[in-house]
C-alpha positions as CSV (number, residue, x, y, z in Angstrom):
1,X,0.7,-4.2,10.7
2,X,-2.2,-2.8,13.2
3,X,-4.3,-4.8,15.5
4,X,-8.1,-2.7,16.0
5,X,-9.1,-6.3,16.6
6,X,-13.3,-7.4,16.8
7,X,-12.9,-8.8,20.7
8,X,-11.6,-5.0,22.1
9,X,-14.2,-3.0,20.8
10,X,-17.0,-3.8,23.7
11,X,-14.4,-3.4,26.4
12,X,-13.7,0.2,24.8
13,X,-16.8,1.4,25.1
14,X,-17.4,0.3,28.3
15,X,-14.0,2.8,29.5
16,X,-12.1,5.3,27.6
17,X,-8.7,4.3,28.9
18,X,-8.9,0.5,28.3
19,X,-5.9,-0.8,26.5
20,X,-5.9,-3.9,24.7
21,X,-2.6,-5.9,25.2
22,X,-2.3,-7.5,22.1
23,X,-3.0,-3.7,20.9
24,X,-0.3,-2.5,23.4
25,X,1.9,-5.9,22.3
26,X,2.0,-4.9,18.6
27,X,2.8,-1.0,19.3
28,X,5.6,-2.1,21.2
29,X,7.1,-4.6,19.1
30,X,6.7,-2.2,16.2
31,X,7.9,1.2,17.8
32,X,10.8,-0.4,18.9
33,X,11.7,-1.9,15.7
34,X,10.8,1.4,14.1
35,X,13.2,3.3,16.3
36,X,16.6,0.6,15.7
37,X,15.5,0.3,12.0
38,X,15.3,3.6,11.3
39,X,18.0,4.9,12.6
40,X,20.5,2.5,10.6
41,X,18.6,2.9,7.3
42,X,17.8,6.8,8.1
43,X,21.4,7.5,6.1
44,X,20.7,5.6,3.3
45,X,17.1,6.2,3.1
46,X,16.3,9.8,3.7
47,X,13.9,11.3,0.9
48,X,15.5,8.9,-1.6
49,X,12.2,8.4,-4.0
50,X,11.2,12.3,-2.9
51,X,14.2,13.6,-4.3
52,X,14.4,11.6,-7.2
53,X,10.2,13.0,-7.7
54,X,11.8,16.3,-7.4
55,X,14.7,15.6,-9.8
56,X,12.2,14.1,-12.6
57,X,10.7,17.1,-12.3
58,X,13.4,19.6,-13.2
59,X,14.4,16.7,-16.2
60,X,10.9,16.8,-17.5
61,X,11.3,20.6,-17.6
62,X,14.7,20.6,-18.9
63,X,13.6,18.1,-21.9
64,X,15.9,15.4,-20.3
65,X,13.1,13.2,-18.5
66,X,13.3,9.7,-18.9
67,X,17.4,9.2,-18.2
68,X,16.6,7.6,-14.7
69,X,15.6,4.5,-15.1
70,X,15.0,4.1,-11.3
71,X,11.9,6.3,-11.7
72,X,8.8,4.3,-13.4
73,X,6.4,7.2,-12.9
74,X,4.5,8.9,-15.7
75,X,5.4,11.8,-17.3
76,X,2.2,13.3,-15.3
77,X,3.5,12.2,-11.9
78,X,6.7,14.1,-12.4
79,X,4.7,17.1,-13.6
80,X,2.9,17.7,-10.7
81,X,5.6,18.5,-8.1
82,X,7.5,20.5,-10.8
83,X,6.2,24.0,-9.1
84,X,7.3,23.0,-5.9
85,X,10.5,21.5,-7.5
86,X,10.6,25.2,-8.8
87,X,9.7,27.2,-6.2
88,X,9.9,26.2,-3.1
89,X,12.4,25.5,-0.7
90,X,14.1,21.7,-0.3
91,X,13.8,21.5,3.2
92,X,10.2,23.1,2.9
93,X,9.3,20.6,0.1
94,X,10.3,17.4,1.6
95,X,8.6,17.9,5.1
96,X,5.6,19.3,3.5
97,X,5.5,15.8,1.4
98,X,6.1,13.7,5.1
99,X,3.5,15.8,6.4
100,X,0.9,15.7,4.1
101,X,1.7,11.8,4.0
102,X,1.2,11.4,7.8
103,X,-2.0,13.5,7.6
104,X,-3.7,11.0,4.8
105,X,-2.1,8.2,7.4
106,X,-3.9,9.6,10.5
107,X,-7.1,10.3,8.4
108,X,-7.4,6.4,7.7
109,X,-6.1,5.4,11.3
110,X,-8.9,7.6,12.4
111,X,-12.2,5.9,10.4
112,X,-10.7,2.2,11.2
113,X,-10.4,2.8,14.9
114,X,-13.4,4.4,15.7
115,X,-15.4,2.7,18.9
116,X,-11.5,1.9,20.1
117,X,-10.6,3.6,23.8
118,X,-8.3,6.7,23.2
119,X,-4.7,5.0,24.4
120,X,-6.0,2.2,22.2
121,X,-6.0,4.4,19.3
122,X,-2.9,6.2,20.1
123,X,-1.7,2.9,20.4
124,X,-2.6,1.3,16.8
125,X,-0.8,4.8,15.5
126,X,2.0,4.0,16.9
127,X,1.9,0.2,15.4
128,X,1.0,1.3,11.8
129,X,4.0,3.8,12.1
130,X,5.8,1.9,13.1
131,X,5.2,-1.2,10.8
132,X,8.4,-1.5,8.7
133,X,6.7,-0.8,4.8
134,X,5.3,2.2,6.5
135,X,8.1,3.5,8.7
136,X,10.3,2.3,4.7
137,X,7.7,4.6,2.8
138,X,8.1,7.6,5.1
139,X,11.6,8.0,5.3
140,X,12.2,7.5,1.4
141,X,9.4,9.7,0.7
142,X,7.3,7.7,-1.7
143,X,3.8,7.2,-2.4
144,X,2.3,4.0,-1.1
145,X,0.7,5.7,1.7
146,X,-1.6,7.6,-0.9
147,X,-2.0,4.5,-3.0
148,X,-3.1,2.5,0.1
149,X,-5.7,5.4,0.6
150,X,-7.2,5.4,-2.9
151,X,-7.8,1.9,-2.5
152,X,-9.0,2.2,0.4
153,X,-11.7,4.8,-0.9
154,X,-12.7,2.2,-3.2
155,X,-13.2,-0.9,-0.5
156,X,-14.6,1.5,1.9
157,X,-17.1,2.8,-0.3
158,X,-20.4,0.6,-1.0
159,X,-20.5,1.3,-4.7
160,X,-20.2,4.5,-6.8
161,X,-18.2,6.4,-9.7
162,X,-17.1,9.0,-7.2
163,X,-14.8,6.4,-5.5
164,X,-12.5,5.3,-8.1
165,X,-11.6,9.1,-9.1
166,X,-8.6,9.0,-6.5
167,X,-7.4,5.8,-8.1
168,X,-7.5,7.0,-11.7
169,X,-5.1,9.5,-10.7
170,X,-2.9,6.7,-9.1
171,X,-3.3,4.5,-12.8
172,X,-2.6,7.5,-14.5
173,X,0.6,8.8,-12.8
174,X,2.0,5.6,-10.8
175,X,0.9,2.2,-12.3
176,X,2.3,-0.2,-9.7
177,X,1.4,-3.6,-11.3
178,X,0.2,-4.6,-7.7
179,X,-2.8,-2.6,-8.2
180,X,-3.7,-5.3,-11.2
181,X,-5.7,-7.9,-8.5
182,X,-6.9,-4.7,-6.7
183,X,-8.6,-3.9,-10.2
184,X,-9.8,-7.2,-10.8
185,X,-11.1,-7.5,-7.6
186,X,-13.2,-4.4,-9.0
187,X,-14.2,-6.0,-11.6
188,X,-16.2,-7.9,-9.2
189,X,-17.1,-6.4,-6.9
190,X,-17.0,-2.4,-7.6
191,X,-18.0,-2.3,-11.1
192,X,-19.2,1.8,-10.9
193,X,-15.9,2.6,-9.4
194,X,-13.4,0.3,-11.6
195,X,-15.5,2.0,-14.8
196,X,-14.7,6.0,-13.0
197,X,-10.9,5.0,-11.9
198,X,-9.8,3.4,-15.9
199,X,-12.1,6.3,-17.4
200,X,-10.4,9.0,-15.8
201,X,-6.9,7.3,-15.9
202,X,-7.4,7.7,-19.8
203,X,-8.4,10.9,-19.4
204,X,-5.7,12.5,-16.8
205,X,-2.7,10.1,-19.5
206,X,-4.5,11.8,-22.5
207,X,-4.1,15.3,-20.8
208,X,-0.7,14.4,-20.5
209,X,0.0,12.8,-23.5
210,X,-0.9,16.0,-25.1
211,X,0.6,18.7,-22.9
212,X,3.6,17.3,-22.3
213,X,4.1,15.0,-25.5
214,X,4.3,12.3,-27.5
215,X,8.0,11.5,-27.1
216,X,8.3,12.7,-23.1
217,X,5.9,9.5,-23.0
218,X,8.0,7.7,-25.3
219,X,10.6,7.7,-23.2
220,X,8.6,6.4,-20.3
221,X,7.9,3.3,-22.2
222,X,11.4,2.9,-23.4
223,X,12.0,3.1,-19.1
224,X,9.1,0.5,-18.6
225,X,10.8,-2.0,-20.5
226,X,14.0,-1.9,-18.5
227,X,13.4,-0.9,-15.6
228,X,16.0,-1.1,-12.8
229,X,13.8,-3.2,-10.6
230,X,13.9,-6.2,-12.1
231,X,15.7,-9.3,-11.1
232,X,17.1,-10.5,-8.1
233,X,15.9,-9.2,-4.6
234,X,19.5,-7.6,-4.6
235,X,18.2,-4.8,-6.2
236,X,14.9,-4.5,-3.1
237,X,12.4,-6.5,-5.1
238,X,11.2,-8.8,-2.7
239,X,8.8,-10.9,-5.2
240,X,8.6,-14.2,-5.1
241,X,10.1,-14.4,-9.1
242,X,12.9,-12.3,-7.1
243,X,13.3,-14.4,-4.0
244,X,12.9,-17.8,-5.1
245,X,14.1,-19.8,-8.2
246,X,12.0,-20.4,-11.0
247,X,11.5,-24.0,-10.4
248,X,9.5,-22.9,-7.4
249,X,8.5,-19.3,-8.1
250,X,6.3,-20.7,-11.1
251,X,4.0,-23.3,-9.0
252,X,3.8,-20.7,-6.0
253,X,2.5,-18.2,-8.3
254,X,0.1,-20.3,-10.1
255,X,-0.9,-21.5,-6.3
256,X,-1.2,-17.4,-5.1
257,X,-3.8,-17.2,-8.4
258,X,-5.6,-20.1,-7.6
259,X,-6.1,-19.5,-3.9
260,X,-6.9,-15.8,-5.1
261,X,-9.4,-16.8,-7.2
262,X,-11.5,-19.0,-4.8
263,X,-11.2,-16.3,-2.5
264,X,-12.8,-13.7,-4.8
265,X,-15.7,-15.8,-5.2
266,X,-16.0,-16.5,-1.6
267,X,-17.0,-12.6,-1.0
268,X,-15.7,-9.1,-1.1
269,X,-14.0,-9.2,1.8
270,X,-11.7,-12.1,1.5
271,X,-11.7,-11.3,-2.2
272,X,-10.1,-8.1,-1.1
273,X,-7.6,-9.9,0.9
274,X,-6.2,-11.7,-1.3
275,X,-5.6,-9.5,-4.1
276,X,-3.7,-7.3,-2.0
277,X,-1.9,-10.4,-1.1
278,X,-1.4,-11.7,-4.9
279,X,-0.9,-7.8,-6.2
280,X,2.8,-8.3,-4.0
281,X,3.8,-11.6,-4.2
282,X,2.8,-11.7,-8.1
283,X,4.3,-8.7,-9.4
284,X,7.3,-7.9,-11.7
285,X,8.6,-6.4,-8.3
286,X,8.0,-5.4,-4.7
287,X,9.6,-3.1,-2.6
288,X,9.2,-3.4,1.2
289,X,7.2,-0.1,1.2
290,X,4.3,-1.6,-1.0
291,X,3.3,-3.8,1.7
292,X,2.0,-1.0,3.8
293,X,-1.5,-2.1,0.8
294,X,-1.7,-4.7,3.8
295,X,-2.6,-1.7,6.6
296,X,-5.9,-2.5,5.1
297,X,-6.3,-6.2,5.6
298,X,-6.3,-5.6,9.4
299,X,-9.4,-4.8,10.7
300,X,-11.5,-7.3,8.6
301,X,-9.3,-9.8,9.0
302,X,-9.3,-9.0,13.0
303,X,-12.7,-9.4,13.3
304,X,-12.8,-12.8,12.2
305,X,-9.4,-14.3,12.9
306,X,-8.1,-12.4,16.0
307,X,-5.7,-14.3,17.3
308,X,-4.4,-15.2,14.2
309,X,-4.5,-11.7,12.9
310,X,-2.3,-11.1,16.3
311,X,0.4,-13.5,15.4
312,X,0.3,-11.7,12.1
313,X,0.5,-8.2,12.8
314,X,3.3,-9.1,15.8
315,X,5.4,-10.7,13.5
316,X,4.9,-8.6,10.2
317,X,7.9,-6.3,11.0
318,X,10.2,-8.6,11.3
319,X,8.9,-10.8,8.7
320,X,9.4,-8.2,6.1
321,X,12.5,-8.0,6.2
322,X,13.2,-11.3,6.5
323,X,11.0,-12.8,4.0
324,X,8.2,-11.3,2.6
325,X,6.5,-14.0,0.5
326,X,5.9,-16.5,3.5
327,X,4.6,-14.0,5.6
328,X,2.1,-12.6,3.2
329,X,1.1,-16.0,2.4
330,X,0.1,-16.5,5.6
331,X,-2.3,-14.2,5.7
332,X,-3.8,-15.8,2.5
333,X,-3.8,-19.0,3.9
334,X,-5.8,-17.2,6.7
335,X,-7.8,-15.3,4.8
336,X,-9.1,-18.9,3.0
337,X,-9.5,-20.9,6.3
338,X,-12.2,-18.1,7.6
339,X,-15.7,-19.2,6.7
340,X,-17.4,-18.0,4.1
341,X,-20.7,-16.5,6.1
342,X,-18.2,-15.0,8.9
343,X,-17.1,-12.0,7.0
344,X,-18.1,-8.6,7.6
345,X,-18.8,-5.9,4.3
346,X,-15.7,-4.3,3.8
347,X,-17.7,-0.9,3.0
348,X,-19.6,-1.6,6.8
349,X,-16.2,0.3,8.5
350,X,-16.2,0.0,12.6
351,X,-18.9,0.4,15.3
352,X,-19.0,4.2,16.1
């Protein structure tokens, strides 16, 4: 998790080279963890979900789509890579996929730290890197790093149909049922966009519904309803049904709802907040990689809790791999003790 935190940004106008140390404290603590994580999970990790992308693929073009039931994708997703699957080289394919991943990466990195001093900036890149969900969804090669940036369109837009294109895309090929609050949050707050990203999910499924057929979708649904995911966290899922038992995954869900629900009618902002926080800790299942959605809590919540956002983002590596659920509750419990009238518009972006 990043730190572009409110206090820094006079001091970074004021010289180029300024460098924050809570900045500088996060980078560290996260590019070192980056460096030992990755290289014992670098075996085991390594273009995992790109592979298996390019393998639906081939099966969707060899009439055989639908036999993994580790891939919950649409039928559309797996078409889309299927000329590269075809034509390109492996090595070719997967570093094009890391690269354009990292380019959508630095594009966001760049809007949300402008009006920070250079090494400040090199700094936070370093940090979101290096942040465990991100440094998990780089290595296995999946897509949460584009999901984060079509919601991210959405939030950083002030309104509009054009907005919620992006994310229709993302409903239409990879429906992760953490994107559920995100929507409802819409609902509220992004009305224009929400009608644009379910309108043209229905039309990119309908396109291929009818190109590539009734029963390639069939047996995506016939995958949805036993997916591999499911069950305990010794599978990855690190929900709290997954986690926790029953007898107290049931009252902390209803709480996450609750507290999600007063926050959405607090304002955008903390709305926002919390749905990405309820959207992981609510879900069927979460992978570590999904919480990279949280890259975009950071600078709002910075602004008005920064030393608390500190604490957050310092311990968000670790805390993901320990356990998940606490730490993301944390930031909703943050998230509700900031005052109502103290948040920024999420669409407002950073001093330039």
């Amino acid at each position: 998790m990043t730190l572009p935190q409110g206090g820094v940004l006079r001091s970074s106008r004021t010289t180029t080279l300024a460098i924050n140390p809570r900045i500088f404290v996060v980078a560290a603590i996260n590019g070192m963890l980056a460096a030992a994580i990755g290289v014992l999970i670098w075996p085991v990790t390594w273009s995992v979900d790109g592979d298996r992308n390019l393998r639906a693929a081939l099966a969707l073009a060899g009439g055989t789509f639908g036999q993994d039931h580790g891939y919950l994708y649409s039928p559309l997703a797996a078409a889309i890579p299927l000329p590269v699957a075809a034509g390109l080289p492996y090595v070719a394919a997967v570093a094009g996929w890391l690269v354009a991943r990292l380019s959508v990466l630095g594009a966001g990195l760049a809007r949300e730290t402008r009006g920070l001093s250079t090494p400040d900036r090199i700094l936070v890149a370093i940090a979101a890197v290096g942040f465990v969900p991100t440094l998990h969804d780089l290595l296995l090669g999946n897509v949460s790093i584009l999901i984060a940036a079509a919601v991210a369109l959405v939030a950083w837009s002030g309104g509009g149909y054009l907005a919620g294109l992006p994310l229709g895309l993302v409903l239409a090929t990879v429906p992760k049922p953490a994107l559920i609050p995100v929507l409802i949050w819409m609902l509220v707050y992004r009305r224009q966009a929400l009608c644009s990203a379910l309108g043209s999910a229905a039309v990119f499924s309908l396109f291929g519904l009818i190109i590539l057929g009734a029963a390639t979708y069939g047996a995506w649904f016939q995958v949805l309803l036993h997916p591999y995911y499911l069950g305990t966290n010794q599978t990855g899922n690190l929900a709290l049904a997954a986690m926790l038992p029953a007898i107290l995954a049931w009252p902390l869900t209803a709480l996450t709802v609750g507290a999600t629900l007063l926050a959405l009618r607090r304002g955008e902002t903390p709305g926002f907040i919390a749905c990405l926080c309820a959207g992981l800790l609510v879900a069927p299942y979460t992978m570590a990689y999904g919480a990279v959605l949280l890259l975009l809590a950071v600078r709002p919540l910075a602004q008005v809790a920064p030393r608390r956002t500190f604490a957050l983002a310092a311990t968000g590596s670790i805390a993901v791999i320990v356990f998940l659920p606490l730490w993301v509750g944390a930031i909703l419990v943050t998230t509700l003790a900031v005052p109502r009238m103290a948040w920024p518009k999420l669409h407002q972006g950073v001093p330039s």
